[in-house]
Each structure stands twice: as C-alpha cells, then as structure tokens.
N, C-alpha and C positions, 0 to 999 in steps of 0.2 A: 436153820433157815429162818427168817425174820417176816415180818409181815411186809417188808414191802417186798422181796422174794416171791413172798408166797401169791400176794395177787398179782404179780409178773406173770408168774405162770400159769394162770388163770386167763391173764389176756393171748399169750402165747398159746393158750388152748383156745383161744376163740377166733383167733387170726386163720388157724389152718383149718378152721370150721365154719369160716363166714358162707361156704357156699351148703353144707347142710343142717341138719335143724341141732339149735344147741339148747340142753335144758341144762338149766340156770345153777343148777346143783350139783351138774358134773361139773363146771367151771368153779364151783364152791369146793369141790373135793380136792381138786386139782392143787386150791390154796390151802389145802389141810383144814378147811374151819366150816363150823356152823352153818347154814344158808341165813341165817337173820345177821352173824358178825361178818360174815361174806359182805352183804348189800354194805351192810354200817362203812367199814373199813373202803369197799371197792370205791363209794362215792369220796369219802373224805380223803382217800388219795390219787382217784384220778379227775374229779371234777365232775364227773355223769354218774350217770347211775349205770348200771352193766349193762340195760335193756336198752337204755338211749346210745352207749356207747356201739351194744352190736347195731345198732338201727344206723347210724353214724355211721360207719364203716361199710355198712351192705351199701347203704347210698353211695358213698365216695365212689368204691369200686364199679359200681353199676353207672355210676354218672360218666366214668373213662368210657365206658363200653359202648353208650350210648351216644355217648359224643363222639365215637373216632374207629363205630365200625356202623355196618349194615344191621345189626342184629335189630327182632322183631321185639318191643316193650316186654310182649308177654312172656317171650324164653330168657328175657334178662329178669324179670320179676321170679319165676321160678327156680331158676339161678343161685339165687341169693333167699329162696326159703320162703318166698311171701305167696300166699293160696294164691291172689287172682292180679291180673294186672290193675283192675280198681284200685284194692289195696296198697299197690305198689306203687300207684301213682299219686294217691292220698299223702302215702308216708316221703315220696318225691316232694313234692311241692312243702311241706313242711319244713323239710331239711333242703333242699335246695332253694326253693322259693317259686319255682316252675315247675309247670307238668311236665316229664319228660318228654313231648312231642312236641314245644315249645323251646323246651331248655336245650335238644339237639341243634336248631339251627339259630338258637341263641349265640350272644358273645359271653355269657356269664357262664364263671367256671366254679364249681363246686368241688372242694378237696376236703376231705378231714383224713389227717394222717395218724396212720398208727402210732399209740404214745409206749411210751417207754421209761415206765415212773424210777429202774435203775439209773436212768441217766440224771433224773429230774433229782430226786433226795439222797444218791449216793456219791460220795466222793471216791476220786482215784485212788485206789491204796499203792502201796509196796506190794508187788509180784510176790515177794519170799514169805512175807509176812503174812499176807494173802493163802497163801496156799498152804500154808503151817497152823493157820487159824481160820480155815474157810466157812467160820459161821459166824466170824466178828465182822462187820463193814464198819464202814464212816459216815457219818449223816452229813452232808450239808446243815450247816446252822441252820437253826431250826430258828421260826418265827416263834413269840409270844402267845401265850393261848390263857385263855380267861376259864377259870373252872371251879362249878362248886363244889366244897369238900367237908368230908367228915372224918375223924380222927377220933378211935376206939383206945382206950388202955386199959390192960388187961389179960388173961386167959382168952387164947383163940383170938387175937385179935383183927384178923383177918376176918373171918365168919362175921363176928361183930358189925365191923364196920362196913360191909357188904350188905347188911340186913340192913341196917339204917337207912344205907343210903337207896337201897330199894324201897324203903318206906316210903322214904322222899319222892321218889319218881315214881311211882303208882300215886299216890294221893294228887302227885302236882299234874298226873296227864303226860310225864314225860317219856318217850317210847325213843333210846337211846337207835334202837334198831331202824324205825321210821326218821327219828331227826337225825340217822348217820353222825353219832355223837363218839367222843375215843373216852374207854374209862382206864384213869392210873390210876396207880397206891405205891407206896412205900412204907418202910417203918419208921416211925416217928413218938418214942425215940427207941430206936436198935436196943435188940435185947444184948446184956454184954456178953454172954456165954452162952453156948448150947443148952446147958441145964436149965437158963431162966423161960419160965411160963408166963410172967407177965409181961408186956411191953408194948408199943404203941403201933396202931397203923392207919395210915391215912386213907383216904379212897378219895379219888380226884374225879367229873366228871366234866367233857367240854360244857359249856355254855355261850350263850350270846349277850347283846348287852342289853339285851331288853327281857331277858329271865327275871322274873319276880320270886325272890324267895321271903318265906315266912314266916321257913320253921324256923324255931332258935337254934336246933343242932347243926344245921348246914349253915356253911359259912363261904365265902367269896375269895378269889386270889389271882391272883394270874404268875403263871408257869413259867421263868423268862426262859427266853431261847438262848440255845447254844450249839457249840459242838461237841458231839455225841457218837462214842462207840455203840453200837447195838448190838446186841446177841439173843437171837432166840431160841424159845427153849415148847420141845414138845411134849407133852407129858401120854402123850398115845399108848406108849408101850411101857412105861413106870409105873409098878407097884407103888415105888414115894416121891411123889413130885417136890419134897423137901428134900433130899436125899440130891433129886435133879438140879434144885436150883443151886443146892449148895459146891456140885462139880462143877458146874458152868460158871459163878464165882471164881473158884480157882482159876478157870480156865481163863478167867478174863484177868488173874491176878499175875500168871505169866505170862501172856500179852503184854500188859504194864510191863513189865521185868527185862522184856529182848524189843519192843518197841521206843518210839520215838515223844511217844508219849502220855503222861499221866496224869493222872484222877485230879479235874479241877474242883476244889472243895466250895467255890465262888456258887458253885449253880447244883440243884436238886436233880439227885440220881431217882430214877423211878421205874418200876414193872407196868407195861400195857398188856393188858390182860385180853385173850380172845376165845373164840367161839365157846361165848355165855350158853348158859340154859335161859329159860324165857325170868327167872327171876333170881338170877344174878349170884347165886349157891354152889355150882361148877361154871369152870373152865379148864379146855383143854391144854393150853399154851401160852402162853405171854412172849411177850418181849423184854430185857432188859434195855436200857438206856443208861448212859455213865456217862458226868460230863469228863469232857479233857481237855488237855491245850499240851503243849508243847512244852520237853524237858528243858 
C-alpha cells in the first residue's frame, strides 16, 4: 500500500465519522504512519490540513441540512460534533461566509465535496496486471519539485546522510512536520554488489523558492516530473527492511517483464520515506517511485 492509499483511507475513515468525534491519530493509524508524517503527507496531498478538512466537510453536510429541512441550528451543530451552537455558528460563517440563520433563507449555497486523492494522482491501470501486482499503481506525471540535498559516500550511507541533513533543518528552523514538506533519497552512486559497504546516498528535501541555504554541504535541484510506477513498502513486521526492500525490487522487476512498460533511465528513480521519528534516524516505510514510459 503506498502513501497515497494509505491517507485514502484515513479520509474514508473520517467520512463515516463526520457525525462522531474523530481523534486525529486514529485517522493517522488508519494510514499506517506517524501522527507528525500523518499531518506532513495528509496536507501536501490533499490541500488542507486534516483538521480544516473535517471542519470542511461537517459544514458542507450541515449547510444541506440546514438549508433544505426544519431542523433546530443547535441539534445540527451536535450532529456534526461541535459543543454549543455558538461554536458552530463561528466555525459556519467562516467556512460558509453566513451565520447559519441567515445562510438558511439565503440564496448562497455552500458545498465542499468529499475528495478522492486515488482519482486525483493515480492513473487507470490494466485489471490483470492490477490484481497480479496489487501494490504497484501509476502516478499521474508528477509536477517538478525544487529540493535541498545532501549526498553521503561511504559506510551506512543512508544513516550518514539523514544526520546531515537533520543538521541542516534543526539549525535552519526547518520543521518538515509543521512546513508539510516530502523527504526523498536514493543511491547515488548504487553499490555494484551485495558485498560492497561503501556507496553513495542522497537525501532530498522539498523546499520553496525563497529557502535561504548557507551551509556548504546542502545544495539545491529540482526533481523533474514524470511518470511513475509506485510501490510501497512497510517495514512493520520485518526483522530486515533491507531484506524488504530488496523483494519488492524484484517484484517491481517482474512487473517490468509481463507489463507494457519500462524503466525510463531519462528521469531519477527515488524512495519517499514516512512516519519519521522527530529526528529523522527511523522510519517505518517508504515508498518506491521508478520512472517509465512505454515499451
């Protein structure tokens, strides 16, 4: 199951719970991760943050209710989870722009619709292929993303370049968690065999274009977009999440082999890496990403 899966189902747990109370970490559990890679990830793929999203949604539904029955403000505000109709009417006029005893025999309609990020970043596969490999999807080409990076070579190169780069983001203020920021890596350059100990790896984080960097060891890029198989990978119940990444590899190497199409070597394959500790030394799962195009 892949991250955008996993906080699917996070929103699909919040939809049949709009009418009772939701703590924000069973909806984090829901997506398999973290509560601090929960917020990061929930915002940078659906636009809001979870908490504006449930707020979003209790309004829409209560806006129907109120517009198109008899019902009393205060048993629609309870309804939907909010202590007092005060409150309720507070968080009303925010999100609709009217108190709702105005907005009832108003002509202004207030909708936000349930989103659905599988429609939004995944493309339609092959049914057969689909169901033969039901942990690989399709991305939608992906946009351009700007990101600072550091590149480790060496023993452990991974550990390495995770230290650094948390270096970097502690001294600079940068709180990946609070600015809903996505961190890559890959190897750079690929060890050639199993045996080899030294070899390079990169760690990628988003930025904006008005980040100031200063150290010398981070350095600037931008990630071009493409199309992209994804696979993710949970390491929950592995003893060796080396061991894990490396069957899911295969698995993504016979996919290549019975599918339509393979490995574009034009654009940078990478791991997204999710529910961090607070300073960036575990994680329990990533994502693969592999560019392709067509045989």
């Amino acid at each position: 199951m892949n991250y955008i899966e996993r906080i699917q189902k996070s929103i699909d747990f919040i939809e049949v719970n709009l009418q009772n109370k939701i703590v924000i970490s069973d909806a984090a559990n829901k997506a398999f991760m973290s509560l601090s890679s929960f917020y990061r990830l929930f915002f940078a793929l659906v636009g809001f943050t979870v908490k504006e999203y449930i707020r979003l949604r209790r309004i829409s539904l209560a806006a129907n209710e109120i517009k198109g029955t008899y019902c009393r403000v205060l048993d629609v505000a309870i309804k939907y989870d909010f202590t007092s109709s005060d409150s309720f009417s507070r968080a009303f006029k925010r999100c609709a722009g009217e108190l709702p005893s105005v907005y009832k025999h108003s002509e202004k309609y207030f909708n936000f619709e349930r989103i659905n990020i599988m429609d939004i970043y995944l493309e339609i596969q092959d049914q057969e292929m689909l169901r033969k490999y039901p942990n690989i999807k399709l991305m939608k080409k992906t946009k351009d993303v700007k990101v600072a990076y550091y590149c480790y070579y060496g023993e452990n190169p991974e550990q390495n370049a995770f230290k650094v780069m948390n270096e970097w983001l502690v001294t600079t203020g940068i709180n990946p968690t609070k600015q809903r920021l996505r961190i890559f890596g890959y190897n750079n350059p690929s060890p050639t065999s199993s045996e080899q100990k030294e070899y390079g790896y990169e760690v990628c984080v988003t930025i904006d274009d008005n980040t100031v960097i200063s150290d010398k060891r981070i350095k600037t890029k931008t990630l071009k977009g493409a199309l992209y198989a994804i696979l993710g990978i949970k390491f929950k119940d592995s003893k060796d999440p080396g061991m894990e990444i490396l069957k899911n590899w295969q698995i993504l190497n016979e996919w290549f082999k019975e599918g339509k199409y393979e490995y574009d070597k034009n654009f940078q394959w990478f791991e997204e890496h999710l529910s961090f500790n607070d300073d960036l030394t575990e994680f329990k799962g990533m994502d693969i990403y592999v560019p392709i195009k067509d045989k």
